[in-house]
N, C-alpha and C positions, 0 to 999 in steps of 0.2 A: 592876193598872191603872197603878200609879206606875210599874212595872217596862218596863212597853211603852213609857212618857211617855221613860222615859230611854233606851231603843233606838235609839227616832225620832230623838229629841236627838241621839244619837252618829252615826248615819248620815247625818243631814242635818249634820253637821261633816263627815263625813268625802268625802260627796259635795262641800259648797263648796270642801275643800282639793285636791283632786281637779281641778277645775274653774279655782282661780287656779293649781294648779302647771302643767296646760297651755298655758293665757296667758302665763305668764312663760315657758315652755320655749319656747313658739313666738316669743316678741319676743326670747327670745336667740339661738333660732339665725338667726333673719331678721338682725339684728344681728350676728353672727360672718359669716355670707352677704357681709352688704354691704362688710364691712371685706376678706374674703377675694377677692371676685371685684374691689374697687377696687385690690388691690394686686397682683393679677394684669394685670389692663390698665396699670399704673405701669408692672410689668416689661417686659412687650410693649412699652409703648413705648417703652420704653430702650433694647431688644436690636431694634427696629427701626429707632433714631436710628444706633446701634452698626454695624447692618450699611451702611446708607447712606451712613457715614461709613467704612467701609472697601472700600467696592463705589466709591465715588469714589478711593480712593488707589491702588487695582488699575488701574481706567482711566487714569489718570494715569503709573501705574508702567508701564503695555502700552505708551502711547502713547511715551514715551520707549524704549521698547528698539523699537519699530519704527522709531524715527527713526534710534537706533543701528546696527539691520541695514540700515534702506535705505542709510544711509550707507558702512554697511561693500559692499555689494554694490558700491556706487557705484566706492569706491574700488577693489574687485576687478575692473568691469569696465572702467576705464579703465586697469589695469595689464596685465590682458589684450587689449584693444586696443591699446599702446603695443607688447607682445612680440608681436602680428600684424604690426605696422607694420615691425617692424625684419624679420620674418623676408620678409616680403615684398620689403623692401631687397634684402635677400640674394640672393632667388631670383632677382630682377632683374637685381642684380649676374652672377651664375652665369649665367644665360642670355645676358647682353652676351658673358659669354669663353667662352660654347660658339659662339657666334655668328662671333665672331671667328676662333674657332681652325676652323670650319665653312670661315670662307672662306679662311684660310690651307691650308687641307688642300686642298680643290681648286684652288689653285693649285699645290700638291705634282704632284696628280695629270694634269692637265694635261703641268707638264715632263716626270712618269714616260712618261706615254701618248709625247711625242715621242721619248722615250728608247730606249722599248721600240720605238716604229718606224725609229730607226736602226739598234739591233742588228738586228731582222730584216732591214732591206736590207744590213746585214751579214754575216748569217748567211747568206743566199743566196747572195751572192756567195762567199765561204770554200769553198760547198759546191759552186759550180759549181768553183773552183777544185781544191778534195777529188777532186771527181770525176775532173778534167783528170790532175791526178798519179795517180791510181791507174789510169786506162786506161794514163799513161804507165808507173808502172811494170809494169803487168800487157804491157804489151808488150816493154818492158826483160825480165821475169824469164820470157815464153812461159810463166806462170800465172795461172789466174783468182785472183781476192781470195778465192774459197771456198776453193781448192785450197790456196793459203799460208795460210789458217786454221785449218786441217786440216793439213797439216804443222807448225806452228807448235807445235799443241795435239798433238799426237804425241813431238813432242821434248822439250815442256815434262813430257809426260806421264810419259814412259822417264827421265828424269831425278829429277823428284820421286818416281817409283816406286824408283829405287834408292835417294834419300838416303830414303824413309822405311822402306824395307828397312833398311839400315843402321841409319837411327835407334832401331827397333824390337829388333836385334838388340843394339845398344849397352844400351839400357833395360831389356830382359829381362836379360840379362847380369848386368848391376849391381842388378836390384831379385832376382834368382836368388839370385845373390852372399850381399845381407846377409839375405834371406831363411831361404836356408838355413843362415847360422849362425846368426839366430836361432833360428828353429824346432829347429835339432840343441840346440842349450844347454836351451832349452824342454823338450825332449824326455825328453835325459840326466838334466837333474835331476828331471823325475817318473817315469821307469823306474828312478833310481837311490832316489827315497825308498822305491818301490815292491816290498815280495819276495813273490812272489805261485809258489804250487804250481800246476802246470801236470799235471791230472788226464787220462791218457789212456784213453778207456773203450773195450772189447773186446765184446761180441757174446752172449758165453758167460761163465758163473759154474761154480763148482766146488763145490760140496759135500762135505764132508769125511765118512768113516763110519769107525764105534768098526769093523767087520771088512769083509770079501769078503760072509755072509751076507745083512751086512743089503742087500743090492742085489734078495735073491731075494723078500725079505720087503715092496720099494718096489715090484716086478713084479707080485707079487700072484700069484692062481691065474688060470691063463689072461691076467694081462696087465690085468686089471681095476684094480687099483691105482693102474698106470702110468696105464691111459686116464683114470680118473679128475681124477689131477691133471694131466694135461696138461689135459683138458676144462674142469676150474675156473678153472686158471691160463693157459691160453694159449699156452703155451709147449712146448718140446720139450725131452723129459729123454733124456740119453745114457747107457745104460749100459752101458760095453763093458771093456775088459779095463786101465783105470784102476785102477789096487790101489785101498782103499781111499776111493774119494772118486766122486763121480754128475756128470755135465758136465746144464747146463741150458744151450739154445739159444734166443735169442730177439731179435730187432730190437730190440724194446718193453723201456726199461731198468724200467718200472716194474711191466710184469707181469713180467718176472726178477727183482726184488725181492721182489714179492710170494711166487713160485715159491720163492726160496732160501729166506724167512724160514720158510715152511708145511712145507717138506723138512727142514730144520733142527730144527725145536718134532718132528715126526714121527720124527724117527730120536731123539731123545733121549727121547723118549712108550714109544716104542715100540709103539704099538699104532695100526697102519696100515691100515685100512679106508676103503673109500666115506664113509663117513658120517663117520669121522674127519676125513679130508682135507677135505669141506666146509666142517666146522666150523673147522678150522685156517688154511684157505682164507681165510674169514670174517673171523675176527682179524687176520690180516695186513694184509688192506687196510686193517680201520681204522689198523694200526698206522702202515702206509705215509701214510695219508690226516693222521694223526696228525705223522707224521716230515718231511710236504710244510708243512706249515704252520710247524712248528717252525723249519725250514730257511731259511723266508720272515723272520718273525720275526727269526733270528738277523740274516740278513744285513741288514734295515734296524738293527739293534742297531752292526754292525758298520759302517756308512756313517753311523750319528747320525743317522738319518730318524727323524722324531718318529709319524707315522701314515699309514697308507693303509689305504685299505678290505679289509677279512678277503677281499675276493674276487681282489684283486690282488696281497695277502702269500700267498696259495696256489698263484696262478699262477706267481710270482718261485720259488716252492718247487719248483713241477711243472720246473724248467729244472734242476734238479740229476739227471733222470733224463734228460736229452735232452743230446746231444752233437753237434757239427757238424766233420766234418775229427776226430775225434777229439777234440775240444776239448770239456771238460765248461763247458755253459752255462750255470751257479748260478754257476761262478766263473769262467767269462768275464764275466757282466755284473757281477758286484763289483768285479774286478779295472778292467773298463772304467769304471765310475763312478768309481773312484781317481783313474784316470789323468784322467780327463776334469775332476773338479774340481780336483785339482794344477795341472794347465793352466790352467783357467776363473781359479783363483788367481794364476798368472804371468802374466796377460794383462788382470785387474781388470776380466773377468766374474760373471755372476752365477754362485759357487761351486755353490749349492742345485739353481739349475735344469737345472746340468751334472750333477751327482751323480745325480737322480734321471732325468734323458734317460739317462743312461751305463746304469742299473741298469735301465732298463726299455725298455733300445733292442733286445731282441732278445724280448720281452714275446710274441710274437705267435707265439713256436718251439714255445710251450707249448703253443697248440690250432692249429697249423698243418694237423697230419694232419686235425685233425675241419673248417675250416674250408677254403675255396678261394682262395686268390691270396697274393702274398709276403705274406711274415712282419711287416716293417716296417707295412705298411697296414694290415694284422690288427693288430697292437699298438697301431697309431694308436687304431685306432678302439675296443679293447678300454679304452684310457686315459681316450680322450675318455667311453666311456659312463662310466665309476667316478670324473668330475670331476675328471679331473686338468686343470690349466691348460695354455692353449695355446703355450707354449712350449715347455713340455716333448713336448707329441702333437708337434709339428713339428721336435722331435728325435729322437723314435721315428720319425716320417715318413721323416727325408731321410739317416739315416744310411745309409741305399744309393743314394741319389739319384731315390726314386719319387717325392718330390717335390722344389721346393724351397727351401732352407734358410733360412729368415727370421730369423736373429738368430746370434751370435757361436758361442754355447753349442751351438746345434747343429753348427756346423761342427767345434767340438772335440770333440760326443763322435764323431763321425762319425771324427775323428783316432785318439781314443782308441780305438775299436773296431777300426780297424786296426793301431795300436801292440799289442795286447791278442793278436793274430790273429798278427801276426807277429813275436812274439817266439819267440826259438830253441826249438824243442821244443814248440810251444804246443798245434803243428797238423799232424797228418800227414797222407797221402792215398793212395789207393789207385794203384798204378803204369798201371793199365788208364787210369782216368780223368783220372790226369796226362799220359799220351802223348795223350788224348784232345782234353782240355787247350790243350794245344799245339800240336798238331797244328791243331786250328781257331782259333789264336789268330795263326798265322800265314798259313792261309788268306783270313783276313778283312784282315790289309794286303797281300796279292797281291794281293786283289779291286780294289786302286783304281789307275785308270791313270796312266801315267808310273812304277811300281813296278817295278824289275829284280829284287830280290829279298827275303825278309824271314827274319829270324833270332831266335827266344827262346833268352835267355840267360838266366844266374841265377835257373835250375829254374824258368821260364815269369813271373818278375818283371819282364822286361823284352822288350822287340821290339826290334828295331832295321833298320828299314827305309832299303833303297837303291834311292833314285830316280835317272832317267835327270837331267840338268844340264840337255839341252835342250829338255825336256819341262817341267818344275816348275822354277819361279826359284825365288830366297829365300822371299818372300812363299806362294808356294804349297807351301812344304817347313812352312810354319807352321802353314798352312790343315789341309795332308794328317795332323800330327800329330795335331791337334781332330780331324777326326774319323776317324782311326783311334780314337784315343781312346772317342771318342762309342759308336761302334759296338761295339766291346769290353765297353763299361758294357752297351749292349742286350744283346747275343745272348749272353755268356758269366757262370758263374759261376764265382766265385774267390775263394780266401782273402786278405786287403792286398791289395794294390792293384799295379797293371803301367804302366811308367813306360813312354812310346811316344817313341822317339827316330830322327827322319827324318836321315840321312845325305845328302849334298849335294857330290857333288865333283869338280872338275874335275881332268883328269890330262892334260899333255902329254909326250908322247915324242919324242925324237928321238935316231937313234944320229950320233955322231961318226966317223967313217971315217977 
């Protein structure tokens, strides 16, 4: 019982402490409240005293710079209407003296207008009097004014046509003159840097043999042998009563190369059959195919060419089998690239593009047989396809004159090609085709009228045409040489070149008794 008495006891203590600590928890935070939210309305009011008083200094601050800008405006538009005013002066001014000089000028025009109307009553009158003189002299001279115009312009004409004959002749003369001794010095000194073997190639090869035997052993039975390699190679072999040695005949120098080399490996084999000879046959060309390249090769080694396309060093190669006039063509076009850059060098052209027109100006001899039209055009266009520049095609182009010549370099090798042609020994000709020759090189200047007769001299390098005097004056002895000349270039082929010289002469006679 005591034990419950004191339970009670402690829980009703500890409910009344319970009970006063919530009363005083609640009167202190109502109390902390009051103090908290008075001192938040102090601040708010502060910081709204705060901004009123800075929202007043702003207004105040605005209102002073608008006062500044409108002023500033102010002063800007009355300095911009001050610089109207004056320009407006100006314009006023300018318009008084165009106004001025407006009427100064028609009063110009005015005196002109009277002016111009006295020279015309001037001018009529002159011309009635023009007229009076010229009936009078047309009656004085019993000729109209056309007819003395026409004489006038006849005699002026016969006149000026002889001094410009003369003139013409004077001119050529003297540009002839130092012409040709330039060009001979030019010349001498690049044929003189120049030593160059002049190859003459024949038709027929020789083949040498160890006895008489071995010919019967190249025949074969029944001739089988023989046919064989003629049938491989092309060619025509000779075996007839030659001690020692087999004659091969053939146009083609490169199926006669091939012919000698396969004849040659066969007689030192000795063992001569069909099947042999094909096989030998075989080798040769590549050897040949082999030895065209090589040959290409050497000669850009020998000119300092740095590159060309392998299809154009084979071509430059295939020219040592091909000959013209008897002239070997590998070393005509090397020899002519020489010459043609020596020159391009004494003349301070381009050296390179001479060397290489020179070496590849006759490009086109190589596949001439297998293609149709000159040689020149064909190399043109064999150049242009494998990217060579166009200066050089248009020195293969004109060194015969099928086109022409656009720049310095082709003119010299077109030189050099004929210095190349026409040096001593270079080139020889069949006697059939030289009478031939000449014989049409002088029917083609009989062909032109006013021509008594015409002469090739210096084994067909020259013509030399005699015209009637009263037929061809000066001026048409000049004309008649172009184009004989002209003509010569179309219809004839020739090695250098044929110099056309018209003859002109008057001859009086009379005997003394």
């Amino acid at each position: 019982m005591e034990h419950g008495v004191i339970g009670l006891k402690i829980g009703l203590y500890l409910f009344f402490s319970l009970l006063i600590g919530s009363v005083i928890g609640y009167f202190l935070r109502y109390f902390i409240f009051e103090r908290v939210v008075g001192s938040a309305q102090r601040q708010a009011e502060e910081i709204k005293h705060q901004a009123e008083i800075e929202a007043r200094s702003l207004v105040v601050q605005a209102k002073d710079e608008m006062l500044k800008a409108r002023e500033a405006e102010e002063h800007e538009i009355k300095q911009v209407r001050a610089e109207l005013d004056r320009r407006e002066q100006r314009l006023q001014d300018r318009q008084d003296r165009i106004d001025s000089r407006r009427e100064t000028l028609e009063e110009l025009e005015k005196r002109l207008n009277q002016r111009q109307g006295n020279l015309d009553r001037r001018l009529n009158q002159l011309s009635q009097k023009e007229a009076e003189q010229v009936q009078a002299l047309e009656t004085i001279a019993h000729m109209s004014q056309i007819e003395a115009k026409e004489d006038l312009l006849h005699r002026v004409a016969d006149k000026t046509r002889d001094e410009t004959a003369r003139l013409i002749r004077g001119l050529e003369a003297e540009a002839e003159a130092d012409a040709d001794k330039k060009a001979q010095k030019i010349i001498a000194l690049a044929i003189e840097r120049l030593a160059s073997e002049h190859v003459s190639e024949i038709t027929v090869s020789m083949v040498p043999l160890p006895d008489d035997d071995m010919k019967g052993r190249i025949i074969g039975r029944q001739g089988r042998n023989i046919r064989a390699l003629e049938a491989a190679t092309g060619v025509d072999l000779v075996v007839d009563d030659t001690p020692e040695a087999v004659t091969i005949s053939s146009f083609d120098p490169v199926r006669r190369e091939i012919a000698r080399r396969s004849l040659s490996k066969l007689v030192v084999d000795g063992r001569i059959h069909p099947a042999r000879i094909e096989k030998e046959v075989a080798k040769a060309k590549q050897e040949v195919d082999k030895a065209i390249k090589e040959a290409g090769e050497n000669a850009l080694i020998d000119l300092g060419i740095s590159r060309l396309p392998d299809e154009l060093v084979k071509l430059i190669g295939r020219l040592k089998f091909r000959t013209s006039y008897g002239q070997n063509q590998y070393y005509h076009s090397i020899e002519t690239a020489k010459i043609a850059a020596m020159l391009a060098a004494e003349l301070h052209a381009d050296v390179e593009v001479a060397k290489l027109g020179g070496l590849l100006h006759d490009l086109g001899k190589a596949v001439s047989h297998e293609v149709e039209g000159p040689h020149a055009l064909i190399g043109a266009d064999l150049a242009r396809r494998y990217g060579v520049g166009e200066k050089v095609v248009n020195c293969i182009a004109s060194h015969h004159h099928e086109e022409e010549p656009k720049s310095i370099e082709a003119v010299l090798v077109a030189a050099a090609d004929a210095i190349s042609g026409a040096r001593p020994g270079a080139r020889r000709e069949a006697i059939d085709d030289y009478f031939r020759r000449v014989n049409a090189l002088q029917d083609i200047a009989r062909s032109f009228p006013g021509v008594t007769d015409a002469y090739a001299i210096q084994a067909g390098r020259e013509i030399r045409i005699i015209v009637k005097p009263k037929e061809v004056d000066d001026l048409g002895a000049i004309e008649l040489s172009r184009q004989v000349a002209r003509k010569v270039e179309d219809n004839l082929q020739y090695p250098g070149q044929i110099t056309v010289t018209v003859v002109r002469e008057t001859r009086a006679v009379n005997i003394a008794k």
